[in-house]
Short mmCIF file of the C-alpha atoms (twelve columns), coordinates in Angstrom:
data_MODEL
# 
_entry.id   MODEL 
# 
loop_
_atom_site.group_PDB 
_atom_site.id 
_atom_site.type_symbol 
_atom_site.label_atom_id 
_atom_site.label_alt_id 
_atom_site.label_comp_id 
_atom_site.label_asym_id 
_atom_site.label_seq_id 
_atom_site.Cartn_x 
_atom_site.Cartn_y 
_atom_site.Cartn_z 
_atom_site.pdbx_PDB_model_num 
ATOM 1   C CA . UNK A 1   17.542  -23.876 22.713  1 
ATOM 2   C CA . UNK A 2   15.459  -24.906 19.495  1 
ATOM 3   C CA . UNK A 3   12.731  -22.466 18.810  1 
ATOM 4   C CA . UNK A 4   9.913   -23.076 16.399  1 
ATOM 5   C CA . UNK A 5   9.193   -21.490 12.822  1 
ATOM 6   C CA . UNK A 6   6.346   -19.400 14.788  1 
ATOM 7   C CA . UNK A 7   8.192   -18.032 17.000  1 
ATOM 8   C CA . UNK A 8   11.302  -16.839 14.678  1 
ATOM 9   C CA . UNK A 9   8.502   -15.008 12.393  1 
ATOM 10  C CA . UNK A 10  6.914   -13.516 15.578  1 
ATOM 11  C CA . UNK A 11  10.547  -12.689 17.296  1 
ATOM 12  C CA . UNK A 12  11.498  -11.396 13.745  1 
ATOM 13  C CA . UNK A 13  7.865   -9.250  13.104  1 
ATOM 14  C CA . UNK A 14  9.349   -7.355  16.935  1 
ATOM 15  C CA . UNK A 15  12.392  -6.740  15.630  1 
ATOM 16  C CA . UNK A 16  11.244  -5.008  12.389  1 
ATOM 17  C CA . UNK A 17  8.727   -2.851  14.096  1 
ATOM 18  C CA . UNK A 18  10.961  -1.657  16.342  1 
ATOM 19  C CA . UNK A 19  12.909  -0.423  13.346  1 
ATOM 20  C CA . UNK A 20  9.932   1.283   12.019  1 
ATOM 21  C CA . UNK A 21  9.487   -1.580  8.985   1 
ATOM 22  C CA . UNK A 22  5.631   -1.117  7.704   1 
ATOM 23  C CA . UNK A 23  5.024   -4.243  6.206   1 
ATOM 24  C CA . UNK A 24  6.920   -6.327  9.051   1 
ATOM 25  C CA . UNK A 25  4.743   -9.501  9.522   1 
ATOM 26  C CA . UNK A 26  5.094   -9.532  5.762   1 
ATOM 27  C CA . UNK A 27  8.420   -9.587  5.797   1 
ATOM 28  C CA . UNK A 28  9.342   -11.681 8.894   1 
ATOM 29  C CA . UNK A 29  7.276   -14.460 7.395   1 
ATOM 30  C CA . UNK A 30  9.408   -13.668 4.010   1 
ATOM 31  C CA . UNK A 31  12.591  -13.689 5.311   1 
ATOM 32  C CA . UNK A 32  12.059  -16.811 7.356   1 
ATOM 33  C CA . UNK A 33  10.791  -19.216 4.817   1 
ATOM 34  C CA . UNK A 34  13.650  -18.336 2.543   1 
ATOM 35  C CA . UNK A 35  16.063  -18.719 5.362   1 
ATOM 36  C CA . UNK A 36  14.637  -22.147 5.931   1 
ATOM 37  C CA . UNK A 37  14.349  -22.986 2.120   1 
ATOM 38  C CA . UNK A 38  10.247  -22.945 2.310   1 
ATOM 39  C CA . UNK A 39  8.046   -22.014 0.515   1 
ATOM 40  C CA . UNK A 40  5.609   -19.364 2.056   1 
ATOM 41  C CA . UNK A 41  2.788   -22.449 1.762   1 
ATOM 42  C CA . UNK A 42  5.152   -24.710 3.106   1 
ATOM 43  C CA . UNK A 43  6.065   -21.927 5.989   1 
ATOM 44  C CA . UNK A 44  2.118   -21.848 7.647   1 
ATOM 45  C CA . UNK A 45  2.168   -25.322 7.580   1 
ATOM 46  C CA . UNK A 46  5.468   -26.213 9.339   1 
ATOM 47  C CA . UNK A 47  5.228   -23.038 11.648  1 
ATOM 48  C CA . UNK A 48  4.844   -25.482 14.926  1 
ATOM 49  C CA . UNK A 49  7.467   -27.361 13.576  1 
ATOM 50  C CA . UNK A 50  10.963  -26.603 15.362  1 
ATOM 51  C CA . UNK A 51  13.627  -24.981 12.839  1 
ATOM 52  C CA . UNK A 52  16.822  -26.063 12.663  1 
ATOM 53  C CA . UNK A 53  19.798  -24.820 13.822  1 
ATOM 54  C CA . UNK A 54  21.288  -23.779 10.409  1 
ATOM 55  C CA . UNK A 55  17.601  -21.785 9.503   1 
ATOM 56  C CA . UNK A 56  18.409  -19.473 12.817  1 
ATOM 57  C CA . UNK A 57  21.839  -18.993 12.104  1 
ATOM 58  C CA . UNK A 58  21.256  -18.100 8.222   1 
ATOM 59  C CA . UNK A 59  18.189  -15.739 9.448   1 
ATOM 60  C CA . UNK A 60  20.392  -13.889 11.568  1 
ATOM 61  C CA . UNK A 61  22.657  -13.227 8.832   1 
ATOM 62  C CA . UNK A 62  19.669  -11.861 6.756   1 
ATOM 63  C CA . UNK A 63  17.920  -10.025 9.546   1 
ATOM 64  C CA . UNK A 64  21.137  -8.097  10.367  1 
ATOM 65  C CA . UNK A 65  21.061  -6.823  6.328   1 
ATOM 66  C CA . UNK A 66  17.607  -6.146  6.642   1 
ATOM 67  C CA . UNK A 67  17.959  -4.113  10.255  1 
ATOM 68  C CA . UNK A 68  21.077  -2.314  7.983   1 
ATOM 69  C CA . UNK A 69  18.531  -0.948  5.464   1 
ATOM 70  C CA . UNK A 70  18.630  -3.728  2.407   1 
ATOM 71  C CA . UNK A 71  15.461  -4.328  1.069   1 
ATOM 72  C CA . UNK A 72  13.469  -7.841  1.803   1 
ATOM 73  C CA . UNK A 73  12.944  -7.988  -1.627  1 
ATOM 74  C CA . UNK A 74  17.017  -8.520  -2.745  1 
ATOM 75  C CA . UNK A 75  17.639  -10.747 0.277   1 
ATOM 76  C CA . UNK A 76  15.016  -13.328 -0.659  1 
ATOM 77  C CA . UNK A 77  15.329  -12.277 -4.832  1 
ATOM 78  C CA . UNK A 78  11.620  -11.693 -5.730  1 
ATOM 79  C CA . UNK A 79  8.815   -9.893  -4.901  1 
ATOM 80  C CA . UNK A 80  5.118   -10.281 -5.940  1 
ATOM 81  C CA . UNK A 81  3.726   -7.809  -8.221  1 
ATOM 82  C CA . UNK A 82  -0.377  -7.937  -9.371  1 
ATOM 83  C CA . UNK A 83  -0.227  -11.734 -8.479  1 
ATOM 84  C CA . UNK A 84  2.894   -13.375 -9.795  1 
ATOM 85  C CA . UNK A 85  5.907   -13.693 -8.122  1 
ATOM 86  C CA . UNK A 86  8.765   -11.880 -9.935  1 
ATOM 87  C CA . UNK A 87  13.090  -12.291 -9.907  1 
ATOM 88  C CA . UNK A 88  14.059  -9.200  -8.366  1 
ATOM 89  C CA . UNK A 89  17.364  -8.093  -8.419  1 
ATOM 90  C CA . UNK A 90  19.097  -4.541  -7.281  1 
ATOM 91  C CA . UNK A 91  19.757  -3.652  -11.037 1 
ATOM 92  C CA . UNK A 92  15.660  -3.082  -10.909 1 
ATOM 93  C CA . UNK A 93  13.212  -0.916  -8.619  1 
ATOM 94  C CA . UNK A 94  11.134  -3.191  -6.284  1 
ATOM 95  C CA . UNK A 95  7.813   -3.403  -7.525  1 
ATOM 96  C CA . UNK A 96  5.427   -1.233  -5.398  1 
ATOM 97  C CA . UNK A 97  1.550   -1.458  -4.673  1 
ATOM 98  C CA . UNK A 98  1.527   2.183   -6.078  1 
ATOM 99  C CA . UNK A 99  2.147   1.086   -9.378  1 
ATOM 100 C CA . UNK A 100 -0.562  -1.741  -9.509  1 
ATOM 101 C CA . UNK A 101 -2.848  1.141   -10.372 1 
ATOM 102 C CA . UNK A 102 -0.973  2.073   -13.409 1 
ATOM 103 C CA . UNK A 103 -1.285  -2.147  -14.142 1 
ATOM 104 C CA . UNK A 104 -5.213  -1.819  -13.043 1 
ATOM 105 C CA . UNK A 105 -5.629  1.139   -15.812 1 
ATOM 106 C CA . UNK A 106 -3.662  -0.567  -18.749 1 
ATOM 107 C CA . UNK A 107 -5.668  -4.157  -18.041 1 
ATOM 108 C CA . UNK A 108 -9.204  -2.154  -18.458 1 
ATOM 109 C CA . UNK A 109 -7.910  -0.366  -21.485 1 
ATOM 110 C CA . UNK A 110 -6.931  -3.440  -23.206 1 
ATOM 111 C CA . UNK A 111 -9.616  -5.372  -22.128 1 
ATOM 112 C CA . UNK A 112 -11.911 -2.679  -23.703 1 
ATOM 113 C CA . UNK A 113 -10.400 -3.405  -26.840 1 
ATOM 114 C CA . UNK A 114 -11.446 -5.625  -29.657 1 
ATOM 115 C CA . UNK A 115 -8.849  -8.727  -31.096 1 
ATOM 116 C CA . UNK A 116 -5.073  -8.143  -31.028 1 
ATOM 117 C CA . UNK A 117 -3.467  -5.300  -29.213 1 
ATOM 118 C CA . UNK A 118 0.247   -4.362  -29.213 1 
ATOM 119 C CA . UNK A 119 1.564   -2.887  -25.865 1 
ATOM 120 C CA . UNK A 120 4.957   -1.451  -24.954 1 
ATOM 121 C CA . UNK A 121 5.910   -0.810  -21.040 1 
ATOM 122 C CA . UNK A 122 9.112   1.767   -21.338 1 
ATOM 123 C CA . UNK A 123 11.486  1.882   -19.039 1 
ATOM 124 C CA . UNK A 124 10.415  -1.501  -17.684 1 
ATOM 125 C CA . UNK A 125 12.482  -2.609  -14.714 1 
ATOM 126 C CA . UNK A 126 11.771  -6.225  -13.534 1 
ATOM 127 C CA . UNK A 127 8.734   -5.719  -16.690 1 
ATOM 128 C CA . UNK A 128 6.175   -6.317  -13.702 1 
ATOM 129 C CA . UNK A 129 3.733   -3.789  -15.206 1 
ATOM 130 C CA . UNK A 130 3.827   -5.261  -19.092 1 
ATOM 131 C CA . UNK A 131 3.727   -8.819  -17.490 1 
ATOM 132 C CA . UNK A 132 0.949   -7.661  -15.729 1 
ATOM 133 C CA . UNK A 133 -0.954  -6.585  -18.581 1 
ATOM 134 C CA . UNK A 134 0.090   -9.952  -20.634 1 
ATOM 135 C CA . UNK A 135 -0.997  -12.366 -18.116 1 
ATOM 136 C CA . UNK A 136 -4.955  -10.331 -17.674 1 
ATOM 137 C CA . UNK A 137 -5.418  -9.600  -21.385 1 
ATOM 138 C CA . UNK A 138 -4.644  -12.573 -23.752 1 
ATOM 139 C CA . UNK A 139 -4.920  -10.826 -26.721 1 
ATOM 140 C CA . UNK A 140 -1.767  -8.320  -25.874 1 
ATOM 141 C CA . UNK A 141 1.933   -8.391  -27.121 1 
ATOM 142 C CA . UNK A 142 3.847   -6.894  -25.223 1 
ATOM 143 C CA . UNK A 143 7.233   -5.524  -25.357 1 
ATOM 144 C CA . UNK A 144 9.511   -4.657  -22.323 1 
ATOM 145 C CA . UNK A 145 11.726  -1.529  -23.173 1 
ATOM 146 C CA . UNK A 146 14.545  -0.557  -21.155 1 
ATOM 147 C CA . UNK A 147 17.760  1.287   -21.679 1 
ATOM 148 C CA . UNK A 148 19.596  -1.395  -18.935 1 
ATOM 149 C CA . UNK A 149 21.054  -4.580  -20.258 1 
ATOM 150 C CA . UNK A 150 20.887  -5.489  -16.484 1 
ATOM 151 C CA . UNK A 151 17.105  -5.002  -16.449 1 
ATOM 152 C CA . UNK A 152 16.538  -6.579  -19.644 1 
ATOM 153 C CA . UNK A 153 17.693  -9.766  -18.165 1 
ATOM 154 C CA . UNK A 154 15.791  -9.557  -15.316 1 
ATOM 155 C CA . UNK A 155 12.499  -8.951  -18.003 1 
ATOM 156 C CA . UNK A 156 13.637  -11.671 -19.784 1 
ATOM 157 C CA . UNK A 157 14.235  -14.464 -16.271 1 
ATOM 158 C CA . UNK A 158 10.237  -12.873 -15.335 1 
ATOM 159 C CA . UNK A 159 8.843   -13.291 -18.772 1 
ATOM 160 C CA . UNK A 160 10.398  -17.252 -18.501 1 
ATOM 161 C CA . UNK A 161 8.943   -17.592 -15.365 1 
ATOM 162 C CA . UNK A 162 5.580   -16.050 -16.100 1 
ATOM 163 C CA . UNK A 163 5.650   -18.165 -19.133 1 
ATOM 164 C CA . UNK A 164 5.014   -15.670 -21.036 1 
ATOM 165 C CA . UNK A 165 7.210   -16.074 -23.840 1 
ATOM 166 C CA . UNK A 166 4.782   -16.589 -26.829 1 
ATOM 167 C CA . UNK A 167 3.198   -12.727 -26.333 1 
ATOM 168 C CA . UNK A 168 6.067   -11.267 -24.204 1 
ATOM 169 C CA . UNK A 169 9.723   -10.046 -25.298 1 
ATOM 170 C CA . UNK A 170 12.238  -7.721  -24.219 1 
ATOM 171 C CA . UNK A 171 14.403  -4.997  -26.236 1 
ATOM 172 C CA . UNK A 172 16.708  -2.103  -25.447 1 
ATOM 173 C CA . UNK A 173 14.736  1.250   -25.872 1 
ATOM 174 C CA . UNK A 174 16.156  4.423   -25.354 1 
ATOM 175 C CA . UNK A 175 13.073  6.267   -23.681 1 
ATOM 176 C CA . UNK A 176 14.659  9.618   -23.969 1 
ATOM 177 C CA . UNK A 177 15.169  9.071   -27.815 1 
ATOM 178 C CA . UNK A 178 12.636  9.390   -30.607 1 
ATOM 179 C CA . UNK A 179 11.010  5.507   -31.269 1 
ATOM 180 C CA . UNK A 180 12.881  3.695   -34.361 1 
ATOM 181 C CA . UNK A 181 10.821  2.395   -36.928 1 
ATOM 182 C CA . UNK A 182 10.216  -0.847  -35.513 1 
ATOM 183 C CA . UNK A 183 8.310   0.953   -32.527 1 
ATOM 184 C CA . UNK A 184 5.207   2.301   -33.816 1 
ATOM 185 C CA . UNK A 185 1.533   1.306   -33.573 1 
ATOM 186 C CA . UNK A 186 1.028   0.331   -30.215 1 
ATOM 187 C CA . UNK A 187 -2.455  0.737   -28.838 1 
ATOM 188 C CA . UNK A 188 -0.930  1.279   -25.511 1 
ATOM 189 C CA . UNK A 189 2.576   2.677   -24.192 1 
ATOM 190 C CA . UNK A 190 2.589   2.116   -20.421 1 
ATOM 191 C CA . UNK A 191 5.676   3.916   -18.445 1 
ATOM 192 C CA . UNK A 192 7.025   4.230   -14.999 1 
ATOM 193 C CA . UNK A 193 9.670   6.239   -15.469 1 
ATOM 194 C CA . UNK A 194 12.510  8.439   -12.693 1 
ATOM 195 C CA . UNK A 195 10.597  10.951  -11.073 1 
ATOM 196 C CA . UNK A 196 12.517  11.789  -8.276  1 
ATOM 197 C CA . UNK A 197 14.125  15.513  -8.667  1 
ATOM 198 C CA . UNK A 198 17.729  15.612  -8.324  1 
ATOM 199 C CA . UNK A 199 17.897  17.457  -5.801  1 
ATOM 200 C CA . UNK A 200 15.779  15.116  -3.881  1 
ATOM 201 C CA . UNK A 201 17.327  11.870  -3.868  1 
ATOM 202 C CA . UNK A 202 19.859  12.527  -1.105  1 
ATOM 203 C CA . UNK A 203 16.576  12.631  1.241   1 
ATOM 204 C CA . UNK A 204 15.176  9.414   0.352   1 
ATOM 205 C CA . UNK A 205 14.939  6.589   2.817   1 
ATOM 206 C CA . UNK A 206 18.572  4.468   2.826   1 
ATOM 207 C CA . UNK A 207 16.304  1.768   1.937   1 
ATOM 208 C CA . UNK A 208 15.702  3.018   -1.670  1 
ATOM 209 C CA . UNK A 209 18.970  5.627   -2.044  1 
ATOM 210 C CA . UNK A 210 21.292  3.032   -0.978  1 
ATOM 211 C CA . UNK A 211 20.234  0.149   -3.018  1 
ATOM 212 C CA . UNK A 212 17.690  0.749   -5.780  1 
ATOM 213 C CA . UNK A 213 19.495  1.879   -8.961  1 
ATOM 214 C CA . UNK A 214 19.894  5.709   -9.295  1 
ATOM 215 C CA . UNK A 215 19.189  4.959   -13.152 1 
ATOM 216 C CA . UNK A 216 15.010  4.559   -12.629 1 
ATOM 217 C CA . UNK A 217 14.926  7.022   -9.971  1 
ATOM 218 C CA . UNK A 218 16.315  10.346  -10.981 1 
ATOM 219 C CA . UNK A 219 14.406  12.221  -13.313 1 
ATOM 220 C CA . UNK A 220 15.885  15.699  -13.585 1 
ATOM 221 C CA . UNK A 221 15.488  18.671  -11.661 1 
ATOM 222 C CA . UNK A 222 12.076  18.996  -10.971 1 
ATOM 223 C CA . UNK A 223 11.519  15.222  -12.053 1 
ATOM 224 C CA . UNK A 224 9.927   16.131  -15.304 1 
ATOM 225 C CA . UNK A 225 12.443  15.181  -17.395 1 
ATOM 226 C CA . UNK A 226 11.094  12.041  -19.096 1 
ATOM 227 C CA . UNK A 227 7.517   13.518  -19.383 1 
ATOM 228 C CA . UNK A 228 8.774   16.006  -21.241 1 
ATOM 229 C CA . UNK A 229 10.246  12.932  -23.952 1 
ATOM 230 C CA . UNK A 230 7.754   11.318  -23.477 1 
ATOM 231 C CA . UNK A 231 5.088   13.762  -23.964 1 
ATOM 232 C CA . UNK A 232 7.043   15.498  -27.464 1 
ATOM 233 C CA . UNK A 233 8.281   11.870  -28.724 1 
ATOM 234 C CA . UNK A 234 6.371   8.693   -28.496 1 
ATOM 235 C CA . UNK A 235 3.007   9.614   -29.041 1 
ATOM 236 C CA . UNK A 236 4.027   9.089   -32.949 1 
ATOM 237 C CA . UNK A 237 4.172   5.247   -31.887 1 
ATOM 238 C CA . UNK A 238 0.421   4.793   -30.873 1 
ATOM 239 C CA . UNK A 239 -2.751  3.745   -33.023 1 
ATOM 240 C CA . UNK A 240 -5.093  6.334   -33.533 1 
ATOM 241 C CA . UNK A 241 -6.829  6.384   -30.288 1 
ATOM 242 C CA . UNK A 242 -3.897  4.942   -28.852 1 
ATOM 243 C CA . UNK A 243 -3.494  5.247   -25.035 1 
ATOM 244 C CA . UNK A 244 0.073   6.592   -22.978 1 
ATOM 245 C CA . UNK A 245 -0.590  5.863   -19.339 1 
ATOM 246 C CA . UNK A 246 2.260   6.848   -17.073 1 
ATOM 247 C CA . UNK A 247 3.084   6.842   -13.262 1 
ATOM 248 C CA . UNK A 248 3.768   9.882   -11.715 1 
ATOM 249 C CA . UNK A 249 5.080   11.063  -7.908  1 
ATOM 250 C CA . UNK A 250 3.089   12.817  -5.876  1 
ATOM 251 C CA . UNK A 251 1.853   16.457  -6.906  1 
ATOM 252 C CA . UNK A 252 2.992   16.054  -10.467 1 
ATOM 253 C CA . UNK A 253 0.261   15.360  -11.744 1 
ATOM 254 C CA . UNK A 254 -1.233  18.572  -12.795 1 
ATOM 255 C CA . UNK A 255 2.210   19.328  -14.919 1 
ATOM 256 C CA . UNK A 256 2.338   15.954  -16.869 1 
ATOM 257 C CA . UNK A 257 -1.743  16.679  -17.762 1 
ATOM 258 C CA . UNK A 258 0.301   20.028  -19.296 1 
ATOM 259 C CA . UNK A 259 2.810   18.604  -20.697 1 
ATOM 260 C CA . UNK A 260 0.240   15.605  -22.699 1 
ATOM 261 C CA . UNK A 261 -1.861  18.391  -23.116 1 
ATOM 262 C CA . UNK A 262 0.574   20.588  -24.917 1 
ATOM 263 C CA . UNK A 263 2.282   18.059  -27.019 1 
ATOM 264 C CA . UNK A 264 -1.785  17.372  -28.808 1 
ATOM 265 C CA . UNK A 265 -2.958  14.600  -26.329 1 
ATOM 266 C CA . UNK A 266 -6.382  14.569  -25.994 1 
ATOM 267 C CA . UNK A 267 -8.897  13.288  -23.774 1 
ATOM 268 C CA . UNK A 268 -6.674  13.206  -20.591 1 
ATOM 269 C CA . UNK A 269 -7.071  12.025  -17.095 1 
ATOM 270 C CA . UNK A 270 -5.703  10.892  -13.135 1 
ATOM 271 C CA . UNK A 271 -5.823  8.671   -11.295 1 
ATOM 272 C CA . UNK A 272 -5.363  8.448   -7.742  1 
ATOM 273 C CA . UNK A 273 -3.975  5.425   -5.805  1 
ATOM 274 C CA . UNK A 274 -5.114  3.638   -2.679  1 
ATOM 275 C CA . UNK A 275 -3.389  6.597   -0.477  1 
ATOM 276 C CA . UNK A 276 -5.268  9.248   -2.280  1 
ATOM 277 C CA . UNK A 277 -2.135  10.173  -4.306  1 
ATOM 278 C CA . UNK A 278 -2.863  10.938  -8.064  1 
ATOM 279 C CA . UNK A 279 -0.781  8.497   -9.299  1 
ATOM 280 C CA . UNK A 280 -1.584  7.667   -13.171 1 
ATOM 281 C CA . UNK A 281 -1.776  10.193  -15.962 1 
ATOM 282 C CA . UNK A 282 -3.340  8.880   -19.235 1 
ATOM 283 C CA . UNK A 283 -4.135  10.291  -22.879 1 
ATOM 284 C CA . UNK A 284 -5.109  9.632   -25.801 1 
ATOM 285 C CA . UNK A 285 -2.360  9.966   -28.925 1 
ATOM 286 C CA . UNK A 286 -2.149  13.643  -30.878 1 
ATOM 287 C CA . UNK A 287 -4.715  13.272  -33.958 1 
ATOM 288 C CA . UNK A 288 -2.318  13.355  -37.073 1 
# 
């Protein structure tokens, strides 16, 4: 018996609930108007409209994924990040609301900022954060830095469909190395880097520890590790005055302010996110 697009989203929208999915009208309504080829526009106006019989049968396929713990965002291949829709792909983490706080800090930094400012986002994933930055401050380059070929492709796909490619490019960067000459000055180096201790990834929910890359998640033992780089090493490659902003998990906060703070950054400070978390660590570069 035909059903209409409403109902699949609502029947759907059950389904994920009952699984304990948090976002699931967001995602029923997602997964349906890829099934059916739609855009989500396209999807609220046809949702009286009956679907046909190849939509149902192809949503099946993709709810049974999704009910098996694959993210929405790698069925359907993007996910929207600060307002544009981005290729996602499970070489890169999926793009969080957590992280549009470290976005919301780097856009009112730049925008603070007089004429032409150079900005690198390190380990970059999909590049949703440096995007971010490029498409709210007009005056910013930006360069995407990761140590993933994989993820550099993805960058490169979201900086083409962004169309971004006049202040926007992407390059390999070691984060855990010293920056080569041709990585200095920036007036801001934005980073979400692994944070996850070792020890704590086995815990995770199968969601993420079954099909987000291990690469951007695991940051040491105590999850430090890249702090600690990033804290002795790149703040050589900022202005004077130059900013590092970076995301951190929850209660690390307090020992990335120590780390920044040991390594000569000055003028430190959180932030927390929309759950109360403190979530962003900035500074301002070692004088010298």
């Amino acid at each position: 018996m035909a059903t209409t697009y409403n109902n699949l989203c609502l029947d759907l929208r059950r389904q994920l609930r009952a699984a304990g999915v948090l976002q699931a009208q967001l995602e029923a309504r997602e997964l349906v108007a890829f099934a059916a080829g739609k855009t989500r526009q396209e999807l609220l106006r046809d949702l009286s409209l009956y679907a046909p019989r190849q939509v149902e049968e192809r949503l099946a396929e993709l709810t049974e994924r999704r009910l098996a713990g694959e993210p929405v965002a790698y069925l359907i291949g993007e996910w929207e990040f600060f307002g544009l829709t981005l290729d996602i792909t499970p070489q890169v983490l999926i793009p969080r609301t957590d992280t549009e706080v470290l976005a919301e800090r780097a856009i009112a930094f730049v925008r603070s900022l007089v004429g032409e400012r150079r900005v690198l986002d390190l380990c970059a994933g999909s590049g949703c954060v440096g995007l971010a930055i490029a498409a709210h401050c007009p005056q910013a380059q930006v360069v995407l830095g990761d140590i993933s070929e994989d993820a550099l492709e993805v960058c490169r796909r979201n900086i083409r469909r962004c169309g971004l490619g006049d202040r926007v490019n992407a390059m390999l960067v070691n984060a855990r190395q010293a920056p080569t000459s041709v990585l200095w000055d920036f007036d801001l180096i934005v980073c979400n880097p692994p944070y996850i201790p070792t020890g704590d990834l086995a815990g995770l929910d199968p969601s993420v520890r079954d099909y987000e890359p291990a690469l951007a998640l695991d940051g040491g033992a105590d999850g430090l590790d890249f702090y600690r780089v990033l804290a002795e090493k790149w703040g050589r490659a900022l202005t004077p005055q130059g900013r590092l902003m970076v995301e951190v998990g929850m209660g690390q906060s307090e020992d990335v302010e120590l780390l920044l703070a040991h390594s000569g950054f000055t003028h430190l400070e959180s932030t927390r996110d929309t759950g109360g978390i403190w979530r962003v660590v900035e500074g301002t570069a070692p004088p010298g």
